[in-house]
ZADO-1210 file (C-alpha; in nm, 4 decimals, padded with zeros to 6 digits):
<atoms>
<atom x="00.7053" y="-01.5420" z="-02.1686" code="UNK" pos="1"/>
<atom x="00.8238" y="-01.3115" z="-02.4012" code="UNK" pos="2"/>
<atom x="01.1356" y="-01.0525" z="-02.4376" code="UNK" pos="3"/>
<atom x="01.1652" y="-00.8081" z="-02.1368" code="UNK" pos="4"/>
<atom x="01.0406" y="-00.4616" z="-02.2080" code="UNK" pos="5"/>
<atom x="01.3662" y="-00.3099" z="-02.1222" code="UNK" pos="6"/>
<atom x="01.5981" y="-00.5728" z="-01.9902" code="UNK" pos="7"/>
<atom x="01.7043" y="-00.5630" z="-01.6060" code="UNK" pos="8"/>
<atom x="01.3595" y="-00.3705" z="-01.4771" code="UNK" pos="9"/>
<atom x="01.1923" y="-00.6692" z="-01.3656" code="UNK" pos="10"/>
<atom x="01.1512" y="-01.0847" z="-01.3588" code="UNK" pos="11"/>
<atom x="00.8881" y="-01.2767" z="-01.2437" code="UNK" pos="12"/>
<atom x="00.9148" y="-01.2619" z="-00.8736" code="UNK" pos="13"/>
<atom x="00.9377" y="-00.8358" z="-00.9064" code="UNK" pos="14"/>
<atom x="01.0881" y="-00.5335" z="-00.9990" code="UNK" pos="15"/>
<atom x="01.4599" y="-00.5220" z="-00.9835" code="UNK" pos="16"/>
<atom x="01.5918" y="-00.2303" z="-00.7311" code="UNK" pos="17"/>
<atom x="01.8348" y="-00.1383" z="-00.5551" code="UNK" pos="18"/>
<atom x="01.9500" y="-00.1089" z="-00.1918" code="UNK" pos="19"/>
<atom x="02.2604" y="00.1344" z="-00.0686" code="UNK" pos="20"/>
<atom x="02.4680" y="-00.0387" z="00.1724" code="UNK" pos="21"/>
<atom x="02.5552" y="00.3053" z="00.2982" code="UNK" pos="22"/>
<atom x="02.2209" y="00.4496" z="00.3879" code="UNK" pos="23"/>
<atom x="01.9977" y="00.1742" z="00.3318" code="UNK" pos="24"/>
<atom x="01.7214" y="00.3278" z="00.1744" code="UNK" pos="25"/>
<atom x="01.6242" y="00.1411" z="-00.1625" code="UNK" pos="26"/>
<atom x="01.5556" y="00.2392" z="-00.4974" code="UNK" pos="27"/>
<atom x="01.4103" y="00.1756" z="-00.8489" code="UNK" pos="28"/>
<atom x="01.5114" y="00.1079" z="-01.0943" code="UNK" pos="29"/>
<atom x="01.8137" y="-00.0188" z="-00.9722" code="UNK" pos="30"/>
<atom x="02.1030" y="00.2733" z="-01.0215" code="UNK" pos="31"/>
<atom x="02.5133" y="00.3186" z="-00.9321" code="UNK" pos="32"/>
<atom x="02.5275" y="00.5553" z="-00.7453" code="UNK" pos="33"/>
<atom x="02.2766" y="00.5339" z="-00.4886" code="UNK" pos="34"/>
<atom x="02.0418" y="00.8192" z="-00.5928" code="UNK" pos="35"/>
<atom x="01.9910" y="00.9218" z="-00.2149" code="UNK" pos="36"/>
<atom x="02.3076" y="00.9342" z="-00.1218" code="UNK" pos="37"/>
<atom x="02.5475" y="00.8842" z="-00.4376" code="UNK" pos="38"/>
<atom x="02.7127" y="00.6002" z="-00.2445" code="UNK" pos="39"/>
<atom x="02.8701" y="00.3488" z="-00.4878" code="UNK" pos="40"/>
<atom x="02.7817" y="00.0443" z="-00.2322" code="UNK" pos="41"/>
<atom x="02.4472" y="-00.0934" z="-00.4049" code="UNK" pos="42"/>
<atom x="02.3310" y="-00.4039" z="-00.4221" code="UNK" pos="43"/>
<atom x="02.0889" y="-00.5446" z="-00.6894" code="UNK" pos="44"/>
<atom x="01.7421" y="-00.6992" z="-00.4989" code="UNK" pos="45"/>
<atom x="01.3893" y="-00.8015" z="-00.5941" code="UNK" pos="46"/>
<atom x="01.1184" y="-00.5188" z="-00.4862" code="UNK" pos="47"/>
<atom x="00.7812" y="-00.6497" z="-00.2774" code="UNK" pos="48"/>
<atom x="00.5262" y="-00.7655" z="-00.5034" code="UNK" pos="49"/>
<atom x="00.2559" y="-00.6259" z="-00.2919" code="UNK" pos="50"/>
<atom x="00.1942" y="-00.2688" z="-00.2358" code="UNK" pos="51"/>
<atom x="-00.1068" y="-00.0168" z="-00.2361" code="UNK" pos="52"/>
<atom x="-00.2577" y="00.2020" z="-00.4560" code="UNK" pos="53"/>
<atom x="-00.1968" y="00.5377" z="-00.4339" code="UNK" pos="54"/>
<atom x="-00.2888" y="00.7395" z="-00.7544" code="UNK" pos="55"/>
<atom x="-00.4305" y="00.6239" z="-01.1111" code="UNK" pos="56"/>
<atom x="-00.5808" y="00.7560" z="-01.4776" code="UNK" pos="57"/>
<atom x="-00.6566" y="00.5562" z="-01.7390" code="UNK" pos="58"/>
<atom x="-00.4694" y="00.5954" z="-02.0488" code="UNK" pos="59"/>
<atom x="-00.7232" y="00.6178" z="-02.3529" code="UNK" pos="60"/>
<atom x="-00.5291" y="00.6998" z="-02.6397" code="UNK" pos="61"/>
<atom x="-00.2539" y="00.5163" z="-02.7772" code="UNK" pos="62"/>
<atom x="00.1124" y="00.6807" z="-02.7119" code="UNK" pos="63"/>
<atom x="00.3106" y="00.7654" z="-03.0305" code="UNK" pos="64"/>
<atom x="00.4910" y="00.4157" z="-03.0916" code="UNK" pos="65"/>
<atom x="00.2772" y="00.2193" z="-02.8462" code="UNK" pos="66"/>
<atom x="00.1488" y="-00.1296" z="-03.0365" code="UNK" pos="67"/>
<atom x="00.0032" y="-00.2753" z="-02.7223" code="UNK" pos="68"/>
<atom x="-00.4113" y="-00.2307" z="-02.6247" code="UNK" pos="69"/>
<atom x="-00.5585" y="00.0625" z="-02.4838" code="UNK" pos="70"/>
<atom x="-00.7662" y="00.1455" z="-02.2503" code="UNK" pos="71"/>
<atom x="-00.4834" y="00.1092" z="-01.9924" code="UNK" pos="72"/>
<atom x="-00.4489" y="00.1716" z="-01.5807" code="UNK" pos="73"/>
<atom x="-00.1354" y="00.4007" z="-01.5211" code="UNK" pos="74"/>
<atom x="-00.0586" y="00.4924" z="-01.1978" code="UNK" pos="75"/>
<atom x="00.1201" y="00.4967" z="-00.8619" code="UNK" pos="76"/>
<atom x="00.2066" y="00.1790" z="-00.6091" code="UNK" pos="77"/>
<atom x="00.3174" y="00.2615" z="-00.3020" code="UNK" pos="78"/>
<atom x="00.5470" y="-00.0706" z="-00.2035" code="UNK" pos="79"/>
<atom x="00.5660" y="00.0248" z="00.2043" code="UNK" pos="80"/>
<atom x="00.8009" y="-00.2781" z="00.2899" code="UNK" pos="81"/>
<atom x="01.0685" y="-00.0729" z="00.0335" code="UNK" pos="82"/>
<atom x="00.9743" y="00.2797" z="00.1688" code="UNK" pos="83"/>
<atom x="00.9073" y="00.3738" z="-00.2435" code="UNK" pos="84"/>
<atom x="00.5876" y="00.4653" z="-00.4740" code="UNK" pos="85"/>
<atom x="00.6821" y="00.3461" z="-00.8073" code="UNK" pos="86"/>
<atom x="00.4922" y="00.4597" z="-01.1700" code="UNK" pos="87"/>
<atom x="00.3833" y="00.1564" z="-01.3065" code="UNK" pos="88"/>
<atom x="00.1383" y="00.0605" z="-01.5571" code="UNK" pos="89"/>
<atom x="-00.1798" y="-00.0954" z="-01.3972" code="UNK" pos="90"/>
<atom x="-00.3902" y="-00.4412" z="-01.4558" code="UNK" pos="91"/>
<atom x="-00.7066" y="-00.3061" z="-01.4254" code="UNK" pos="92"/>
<atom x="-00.9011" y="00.0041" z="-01.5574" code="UNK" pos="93"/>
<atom x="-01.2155" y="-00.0420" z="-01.4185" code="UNK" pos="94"/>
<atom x="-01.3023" y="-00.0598" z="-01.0343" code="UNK" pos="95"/>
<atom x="-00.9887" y="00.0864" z="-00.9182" code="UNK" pos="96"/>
<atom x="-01.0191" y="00.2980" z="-00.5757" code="UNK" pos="97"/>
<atom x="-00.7220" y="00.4748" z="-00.3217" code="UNK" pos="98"/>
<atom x="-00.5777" y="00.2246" z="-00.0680" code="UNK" pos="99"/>
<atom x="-00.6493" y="-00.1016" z="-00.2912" code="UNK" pos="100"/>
<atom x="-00.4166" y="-00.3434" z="-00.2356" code="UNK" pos="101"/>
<atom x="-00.2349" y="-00.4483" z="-00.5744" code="UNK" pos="102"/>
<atom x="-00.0134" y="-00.7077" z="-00.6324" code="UNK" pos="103"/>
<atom x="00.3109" y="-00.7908" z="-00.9444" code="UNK" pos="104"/>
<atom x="00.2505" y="-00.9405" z="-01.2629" code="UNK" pos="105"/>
<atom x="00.3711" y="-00.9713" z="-01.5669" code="UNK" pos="106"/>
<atom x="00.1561" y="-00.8929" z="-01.8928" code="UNK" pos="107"/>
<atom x="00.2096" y="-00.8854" z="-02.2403" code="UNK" pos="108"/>
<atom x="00.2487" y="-00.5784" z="-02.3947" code="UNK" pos="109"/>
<atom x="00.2553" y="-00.7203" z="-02.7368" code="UNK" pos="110"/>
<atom x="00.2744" y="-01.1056" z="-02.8886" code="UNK" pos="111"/>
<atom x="00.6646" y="-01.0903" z="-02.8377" code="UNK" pos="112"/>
<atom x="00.7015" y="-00.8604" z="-02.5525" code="UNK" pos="113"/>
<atom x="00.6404" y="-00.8067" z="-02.2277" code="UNK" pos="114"/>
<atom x="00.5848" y="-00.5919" z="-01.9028" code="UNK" pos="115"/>
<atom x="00.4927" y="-00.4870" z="-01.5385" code="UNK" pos="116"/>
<atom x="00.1901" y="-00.4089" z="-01.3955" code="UNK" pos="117"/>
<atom x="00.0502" y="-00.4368" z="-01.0475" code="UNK" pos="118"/>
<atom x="-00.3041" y="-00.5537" z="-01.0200" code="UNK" pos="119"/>
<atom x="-00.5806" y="-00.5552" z="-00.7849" code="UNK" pos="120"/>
<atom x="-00.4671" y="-00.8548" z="-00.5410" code="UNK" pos="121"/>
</atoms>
């Protein structure tokens, strides 16, 4: 496994978010103060690794900067256990359809680094 694409966004099990001990709604990424409610009572836990696709494109042309391969899925995962859609880069390009249950995993993004997808499950 290589370096984290931006350390303290995810680990192996998930994404790293946050829930407010004051209005228990969750978050990501994980943020002081709760974004919902600006509470500073937030504690750092692992988001559900399953969730459902909600929205997608595929990214065709390299982003200024980008080193890692394109075509790419980018899109939307709607993780109902933590009441959140997150933008996340996506596994797959090819067969993807609205409602498709996807599932965590972590990819390369280049020989040294790496980052989150979800993927068809």
């Amino acid at each position: 496994m290589g370096e984290p694409v931006q350390p303290g966004l995810f680990t192996a099990a998930g994404l790293i978010g946050g829930v407010c001990g004051a209005c228990g709604r969750r978050h990501f990424p994980c943020a002081v103060p709760c974004p919902w409610c600006g509470s500073d009572d937030v504690t750092t836990i692992t988001l559900s690794a399953r969730g459902t696709l909600w929205g997608w494109t595929a990214v065709t042309a390299a982003p200024p900067g980008y080193e890692g391969p394109v075509p790419y899925g980018f899109g939307v995962v709607e993780l109902a256990d933590d009441g959140l859609r997150v933008v996340t880069r996506l596994g797959a390009v090819d067969g993807l359809r609205e409602g498709m249950e996807m599932r965590f995993a972590v990819v390369a993004l280049t020989a040294d680094v790496d980052t989150w997808a979800y993927e068809p499950a």
